[in-house]
C-alpha positions as CSV (number, residue, x, y, z in Angstrom):
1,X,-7.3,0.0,-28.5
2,X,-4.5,1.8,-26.8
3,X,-7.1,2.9,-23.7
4,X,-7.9,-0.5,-23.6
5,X,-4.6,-1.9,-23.4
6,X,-3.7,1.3,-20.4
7,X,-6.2,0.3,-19.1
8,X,-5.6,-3.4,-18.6
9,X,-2.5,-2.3,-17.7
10,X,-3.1,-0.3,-14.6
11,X,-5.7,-3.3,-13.9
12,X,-2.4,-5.1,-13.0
13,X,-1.0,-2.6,-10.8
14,X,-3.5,-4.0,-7.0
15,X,-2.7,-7.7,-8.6
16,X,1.3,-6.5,-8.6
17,X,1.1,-5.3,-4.9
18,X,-1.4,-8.4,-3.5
19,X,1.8,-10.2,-4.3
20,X,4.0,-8.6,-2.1
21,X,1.4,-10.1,0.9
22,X,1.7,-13.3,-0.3
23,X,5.8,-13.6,-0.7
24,X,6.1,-12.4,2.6
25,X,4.0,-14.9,4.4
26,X,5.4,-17.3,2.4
27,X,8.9,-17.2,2.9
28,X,10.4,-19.8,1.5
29,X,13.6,-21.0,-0.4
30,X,13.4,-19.9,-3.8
31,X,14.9,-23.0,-5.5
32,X,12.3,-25.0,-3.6
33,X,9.6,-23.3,-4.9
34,X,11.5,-23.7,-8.3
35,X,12.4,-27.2,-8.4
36,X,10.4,-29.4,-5.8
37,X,6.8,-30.9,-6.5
38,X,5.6,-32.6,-3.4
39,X,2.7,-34.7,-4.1
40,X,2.4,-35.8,-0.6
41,X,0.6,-32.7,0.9
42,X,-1.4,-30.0,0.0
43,X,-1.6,-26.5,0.6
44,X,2.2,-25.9,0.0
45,X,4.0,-24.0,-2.2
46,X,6.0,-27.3,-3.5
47,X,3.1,-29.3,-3.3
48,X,1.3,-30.8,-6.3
49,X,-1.5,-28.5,-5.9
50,X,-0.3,-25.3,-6.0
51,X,3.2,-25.5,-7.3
52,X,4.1,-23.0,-10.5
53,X,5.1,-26.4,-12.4
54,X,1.2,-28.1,-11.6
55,X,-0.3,-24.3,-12.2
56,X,1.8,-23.6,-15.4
57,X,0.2,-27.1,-16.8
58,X,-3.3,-26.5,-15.4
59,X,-2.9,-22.9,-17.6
60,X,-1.4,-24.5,-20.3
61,X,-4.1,-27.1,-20.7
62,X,-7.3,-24.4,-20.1
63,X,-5.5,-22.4,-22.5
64,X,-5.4,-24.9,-25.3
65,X,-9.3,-26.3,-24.7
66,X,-10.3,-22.6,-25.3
67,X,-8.5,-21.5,-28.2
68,X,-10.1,-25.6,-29.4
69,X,-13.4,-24.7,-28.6
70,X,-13.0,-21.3,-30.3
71,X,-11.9,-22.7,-33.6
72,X,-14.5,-25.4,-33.5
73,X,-16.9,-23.1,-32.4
74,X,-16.0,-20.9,-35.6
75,X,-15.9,-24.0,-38.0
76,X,-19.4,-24.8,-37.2
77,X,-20.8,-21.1,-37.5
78,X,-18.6,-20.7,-40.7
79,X,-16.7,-17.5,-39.0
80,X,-13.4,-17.4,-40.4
81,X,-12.4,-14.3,-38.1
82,X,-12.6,-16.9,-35.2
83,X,-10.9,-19.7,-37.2
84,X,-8.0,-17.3,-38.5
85,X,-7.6,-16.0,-34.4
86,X,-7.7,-19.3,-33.0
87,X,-5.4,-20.3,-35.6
88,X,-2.9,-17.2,-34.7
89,X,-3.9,-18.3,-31.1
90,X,-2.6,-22.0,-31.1
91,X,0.6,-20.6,-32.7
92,X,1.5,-18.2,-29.7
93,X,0.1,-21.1,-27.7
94,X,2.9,-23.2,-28.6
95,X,5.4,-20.0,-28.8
96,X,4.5,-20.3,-25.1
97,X,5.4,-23.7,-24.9
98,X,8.7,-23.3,-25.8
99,X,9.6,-20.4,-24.0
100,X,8.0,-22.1,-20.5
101,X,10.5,-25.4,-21.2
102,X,13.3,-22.9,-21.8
103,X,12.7,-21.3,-18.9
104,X,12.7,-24.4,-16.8
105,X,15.7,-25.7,-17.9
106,X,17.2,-22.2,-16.9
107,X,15.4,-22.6,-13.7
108,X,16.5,-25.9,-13.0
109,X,20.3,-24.8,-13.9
110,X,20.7,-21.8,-11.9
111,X,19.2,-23.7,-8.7
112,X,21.8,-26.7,-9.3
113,X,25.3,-24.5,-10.1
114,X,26.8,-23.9,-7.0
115,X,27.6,-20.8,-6.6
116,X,31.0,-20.9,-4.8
117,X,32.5,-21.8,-8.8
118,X,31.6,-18.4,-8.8
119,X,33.6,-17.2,-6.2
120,X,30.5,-16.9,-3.6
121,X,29.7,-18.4,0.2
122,X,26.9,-19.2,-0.3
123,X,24.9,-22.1,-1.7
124,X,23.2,-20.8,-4.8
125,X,22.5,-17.2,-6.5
126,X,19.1,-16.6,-4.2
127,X,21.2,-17.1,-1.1
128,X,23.7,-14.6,-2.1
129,X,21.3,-12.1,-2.6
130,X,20.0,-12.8,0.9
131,X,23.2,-11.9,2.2
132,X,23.6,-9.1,0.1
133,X,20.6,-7.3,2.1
134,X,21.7,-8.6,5.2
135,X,24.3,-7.6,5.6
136,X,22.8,-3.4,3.5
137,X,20.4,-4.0,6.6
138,X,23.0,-4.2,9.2
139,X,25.1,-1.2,7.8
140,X,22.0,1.0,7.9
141,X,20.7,0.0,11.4
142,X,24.3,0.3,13.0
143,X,25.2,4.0,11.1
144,X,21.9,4.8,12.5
145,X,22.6,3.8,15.9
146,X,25.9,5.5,15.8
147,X,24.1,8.7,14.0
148,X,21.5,9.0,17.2
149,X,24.7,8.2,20.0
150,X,26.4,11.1,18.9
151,X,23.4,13.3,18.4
152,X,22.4,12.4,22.2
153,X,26.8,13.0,23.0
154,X,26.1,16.4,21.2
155,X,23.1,17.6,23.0
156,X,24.0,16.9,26.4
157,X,28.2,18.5,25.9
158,X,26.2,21.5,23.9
159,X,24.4,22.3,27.2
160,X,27.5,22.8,29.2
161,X,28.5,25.5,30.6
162,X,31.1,27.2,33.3
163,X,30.2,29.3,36.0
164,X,32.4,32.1,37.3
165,X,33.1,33.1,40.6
166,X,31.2,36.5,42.3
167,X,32.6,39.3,42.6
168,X,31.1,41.6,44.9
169,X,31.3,45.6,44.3
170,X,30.1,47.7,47.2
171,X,26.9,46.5,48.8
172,X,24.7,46.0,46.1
173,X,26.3,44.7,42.7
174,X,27.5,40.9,42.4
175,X,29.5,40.7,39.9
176,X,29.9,37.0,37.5
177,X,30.6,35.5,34.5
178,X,29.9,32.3,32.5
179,X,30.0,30.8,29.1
180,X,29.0,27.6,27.1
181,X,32.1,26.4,25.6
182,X,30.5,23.8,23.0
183,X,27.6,25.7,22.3
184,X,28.8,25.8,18.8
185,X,28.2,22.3,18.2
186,X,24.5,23.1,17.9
187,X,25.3,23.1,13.8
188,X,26.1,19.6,14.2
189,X,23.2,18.2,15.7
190,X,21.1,20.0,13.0
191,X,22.9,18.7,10.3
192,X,23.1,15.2,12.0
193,X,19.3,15.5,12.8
194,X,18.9,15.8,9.1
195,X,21.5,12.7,8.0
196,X,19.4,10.2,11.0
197,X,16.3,10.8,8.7
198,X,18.2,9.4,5.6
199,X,19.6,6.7,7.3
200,X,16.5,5.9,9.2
201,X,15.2,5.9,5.5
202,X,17.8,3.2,4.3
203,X,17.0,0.9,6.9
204,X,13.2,0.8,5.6
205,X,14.3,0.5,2.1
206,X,16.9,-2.3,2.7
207,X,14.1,-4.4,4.4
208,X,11.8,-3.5,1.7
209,X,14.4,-4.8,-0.8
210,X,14.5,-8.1,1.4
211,X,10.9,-8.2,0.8
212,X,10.8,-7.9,-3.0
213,X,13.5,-11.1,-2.5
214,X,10.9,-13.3,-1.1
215,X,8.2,-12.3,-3.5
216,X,10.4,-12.6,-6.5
217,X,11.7,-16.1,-5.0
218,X,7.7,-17.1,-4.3
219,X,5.2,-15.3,-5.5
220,X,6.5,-15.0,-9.3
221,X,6.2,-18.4,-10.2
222,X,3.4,-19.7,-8.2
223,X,0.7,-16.7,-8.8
224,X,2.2,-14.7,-12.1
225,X,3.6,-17.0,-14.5
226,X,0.5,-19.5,-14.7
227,X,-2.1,-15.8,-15.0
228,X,0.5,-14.5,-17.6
229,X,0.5,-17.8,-19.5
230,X,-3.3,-17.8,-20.0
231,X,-3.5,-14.6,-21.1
232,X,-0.5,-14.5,-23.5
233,X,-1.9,-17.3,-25.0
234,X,-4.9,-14.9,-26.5
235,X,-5.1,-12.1,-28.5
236,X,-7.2,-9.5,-26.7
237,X,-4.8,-9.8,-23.5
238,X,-1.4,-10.9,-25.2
239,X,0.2,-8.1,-24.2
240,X,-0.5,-7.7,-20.7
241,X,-0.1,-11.9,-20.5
242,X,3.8,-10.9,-22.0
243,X,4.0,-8.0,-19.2
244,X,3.4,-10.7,-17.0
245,X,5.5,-13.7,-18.3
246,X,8.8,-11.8,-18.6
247,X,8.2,-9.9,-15.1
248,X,7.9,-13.6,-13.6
249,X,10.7,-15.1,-16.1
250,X,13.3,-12.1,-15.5
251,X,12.9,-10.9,-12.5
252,X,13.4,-14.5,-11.3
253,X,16.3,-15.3,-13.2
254,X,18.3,-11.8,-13.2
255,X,17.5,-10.4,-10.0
256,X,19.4,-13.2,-7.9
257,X,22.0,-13.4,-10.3
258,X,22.7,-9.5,-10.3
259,X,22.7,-9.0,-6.8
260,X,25.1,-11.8,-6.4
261,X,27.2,-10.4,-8.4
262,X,27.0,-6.8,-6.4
263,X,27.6,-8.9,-3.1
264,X,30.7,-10.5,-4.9
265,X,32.0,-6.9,-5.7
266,X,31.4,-6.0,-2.5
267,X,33.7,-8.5,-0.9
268,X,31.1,-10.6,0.6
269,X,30.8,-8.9,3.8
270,X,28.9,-10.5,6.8
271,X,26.2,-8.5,8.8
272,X,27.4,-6.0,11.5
273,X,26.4,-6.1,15.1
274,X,24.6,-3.2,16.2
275,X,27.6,-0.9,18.3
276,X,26.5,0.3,22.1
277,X,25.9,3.0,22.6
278,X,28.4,4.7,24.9
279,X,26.6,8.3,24.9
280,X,25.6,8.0,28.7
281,X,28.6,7.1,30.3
282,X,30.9,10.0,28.2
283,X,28.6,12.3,29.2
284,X,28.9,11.4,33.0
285,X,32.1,11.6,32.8
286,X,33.1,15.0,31.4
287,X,29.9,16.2,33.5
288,X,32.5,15.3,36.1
289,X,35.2,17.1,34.7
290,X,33.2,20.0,34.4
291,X,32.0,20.0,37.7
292,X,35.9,20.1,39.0
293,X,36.4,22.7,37.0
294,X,33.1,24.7,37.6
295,X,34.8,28.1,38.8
296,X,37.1,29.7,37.1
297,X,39.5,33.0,38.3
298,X,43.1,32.5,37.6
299,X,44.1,29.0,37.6
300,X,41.1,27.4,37.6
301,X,40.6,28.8,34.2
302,X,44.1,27.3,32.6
303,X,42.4,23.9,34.0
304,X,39.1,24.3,32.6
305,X,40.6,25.5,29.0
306,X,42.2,22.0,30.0
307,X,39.4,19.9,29.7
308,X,37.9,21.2,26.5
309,X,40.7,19.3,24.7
310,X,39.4,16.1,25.2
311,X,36.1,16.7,25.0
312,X,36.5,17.9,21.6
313,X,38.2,15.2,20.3
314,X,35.7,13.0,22.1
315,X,33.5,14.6,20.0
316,X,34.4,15.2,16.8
317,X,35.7,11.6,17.1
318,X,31.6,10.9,17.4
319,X,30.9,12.7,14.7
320,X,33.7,11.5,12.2
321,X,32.3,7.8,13.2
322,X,28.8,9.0,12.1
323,X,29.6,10.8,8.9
324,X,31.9,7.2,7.8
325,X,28.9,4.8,9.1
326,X,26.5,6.9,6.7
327,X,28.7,6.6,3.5
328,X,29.2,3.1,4.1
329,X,25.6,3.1,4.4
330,X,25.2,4.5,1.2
331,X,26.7,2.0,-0.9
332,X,24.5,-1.2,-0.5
333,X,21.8,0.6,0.3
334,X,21.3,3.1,-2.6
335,X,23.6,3.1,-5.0
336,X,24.7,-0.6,-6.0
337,X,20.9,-1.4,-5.5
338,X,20.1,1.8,-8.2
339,X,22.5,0.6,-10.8
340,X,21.5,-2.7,-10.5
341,X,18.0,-2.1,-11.3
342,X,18.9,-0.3,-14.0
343,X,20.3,-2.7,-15.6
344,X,17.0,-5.5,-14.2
345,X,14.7,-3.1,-16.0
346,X,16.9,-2.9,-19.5
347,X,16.6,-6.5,-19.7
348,X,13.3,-7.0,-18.5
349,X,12.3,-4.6,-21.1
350,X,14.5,-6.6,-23.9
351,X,12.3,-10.2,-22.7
352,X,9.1,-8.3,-22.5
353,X,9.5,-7.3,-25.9
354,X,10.6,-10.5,-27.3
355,X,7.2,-12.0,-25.7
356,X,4.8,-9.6,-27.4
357,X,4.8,-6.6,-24.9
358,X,7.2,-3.6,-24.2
359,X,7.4,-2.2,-21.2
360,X,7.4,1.6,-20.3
361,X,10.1,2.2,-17.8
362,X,10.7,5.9,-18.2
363,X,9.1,6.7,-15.2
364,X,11.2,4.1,-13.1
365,X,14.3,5.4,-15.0
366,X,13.1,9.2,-13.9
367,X,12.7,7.5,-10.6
368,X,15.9,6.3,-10.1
């Protein structure tokens, strides 16, 4: 029984990801896939024909006819192993019943409080949570623009060096000297190098989060919740049918809701423009300075020794810009997003258990 039911359970796992394809091309509000039914068109996720609410009844109704047909089916061969699981059958059945019209009187709250009681912007929860990864998005794409502008400042003042005059001894020997006077920056670009990868990382992970916000706002109701209701309503598949139920049920209701609160936390900020990049022209222009200051024998050396000054402040200013975009970076990006899965896990755990099925999440946990 237990390879059956690890099995069924990895059996969900291509089912799981089809959904991410189908939340993303069909982006769409979250509380009007929740709360509309449009029976004026077809092929919609509000419309009658393929809305959660229509599905959820379809599932409800197919369910109920089987677990009928089984216990009549038992009453007329005399099989009270049939009769006693239908029996058990029609009283998850209604267990189901009741936990669908709780659920859509949660539904139907969330998408009607307004959310600026709450202290937010925005219009409801789901929006919020929009913003939220807007905004992680912005932070990670502008720490990695200014992570690669002062990799490209480093590279090009690294390089730079000053010539010395000649100095001829007899016939033969030319005598010069030169050195690199930034050269030791090279440390930085590695280490910089290494810090573009992360952030180039966060930027794909905040857009995958944004993702997982459209599935969870489309995709939950419309394709899991009806599946999981039909198979919670029997015994062979209860548990993977609860699996289902309470990722649908709490994802959708404490996902939003946690993230808006993170975003509240957070200050609500708004999205940041990407900065220019100013690389190119610095460079010219100390390549200029440099140039003027090419030789050096006496004097000319007091005014190249005058030029470094700037540069590295010019510098290390690019670097200290880098090094603060990438812990800002860090924040909505990582860790809020980490805790606050935590905590989505724990309590889709606590539901999944209370509809028939516990969910493993010691590997996520690990993960984390």
């Amino acid at each position: 029984m237990r390879n059956n039911t690890s099995s069924v359970r990895q059996s969900a796992i291509p089912f799981i990801f089809l959904l991410l394809f189908i939340g993303v091309a069909h982006a769409m509000s979250a509380c009007d896939v929740a709360s509309q039914l449009d029976f004026s068109s077809n092929g919609g996720l509000t419309s009658a024909d393929s809305n959660w609410k229509s599905l959820t009844f379809i599932a409800l109704l197919v369910s109920g006819l089987l677990i009928a047909a089984i216990y009549m089916f038992g009453q007329a061969v005399g099989n009270m192993y049939m009769i006693n699981r239908a029996k058990t059958d029609f009283t998850q059945f209604i267990i189901t019943v009741v936990i669908l019209v709780i659920f859509s009187a949660f539904v139907l709250s969330i998408c009607n409080i307004d959310a600026g009681q709450f202290g937010l912007n925005d219009a409801n929860f789901f929006d919020s949570t929009k913003s939220y990864f807007a905004y992680a998005e912005s932070t990670a794409m502008s720490s990695y623009v200014k992570t690669v502008d002062s990799i490209m400042i480093l590279s090009a003042i690294s390089g730079y060096y000053v010539q010395g005059q000649i100095m001829v001894i007899g016939v033969y020997l030319d005598i010069t000297g030169s050195f690199m006077p930034f050269a030791a920056f090279g440390c930085a670009i590695s280490a910089l190098q290494y810090l573009s990868n992360l952030v180039l990382l966060s930027v794909s992970v905040a857009k995958a989060f944004s993702v997982v916000t459209e599935v969870i706002s489309v995709s939950l109701l419309n394709f899991l919740l009806p599946v999981g209701i039909v198979l919670r309503c029997f015994s062979p598949t209860r548990e993977l049918g609860g699996i289902f139920m309470s990722l649908a049920i709490g994802l959708f209701l404490f996902y939003p809701m946690m993230f808006a609160l993170s975003y509240l936390i957070m200050g609500q900020p708004q999205p940041i423009e990407l900065p220019s990049t100013e690389w190119y022209s610095k460079v010219i222009g100390y390549t200029a300075s440099f140039s003027a200051a090419g030789f050096f024998s006496g004097g000319q050396l007091v005014l190249t020794a005058a030029t470094l000054g700037p540069a590295i402040d010019m510098v290390s200013g690019s670097i200290f810009s880098a090094l603060e975009s990438i812990g800002l970076t860090l924040l909505p990006v990582f860790i809020l997003p980490a805790i606050t899965w935590i905590i989505i896990a724990m309590l889709v755990r606590n539901l999944s258990s209370a509809l028939g099925a516990e969910i493993d999440i010691s590997s996520l946990a690990r993960m984390i």
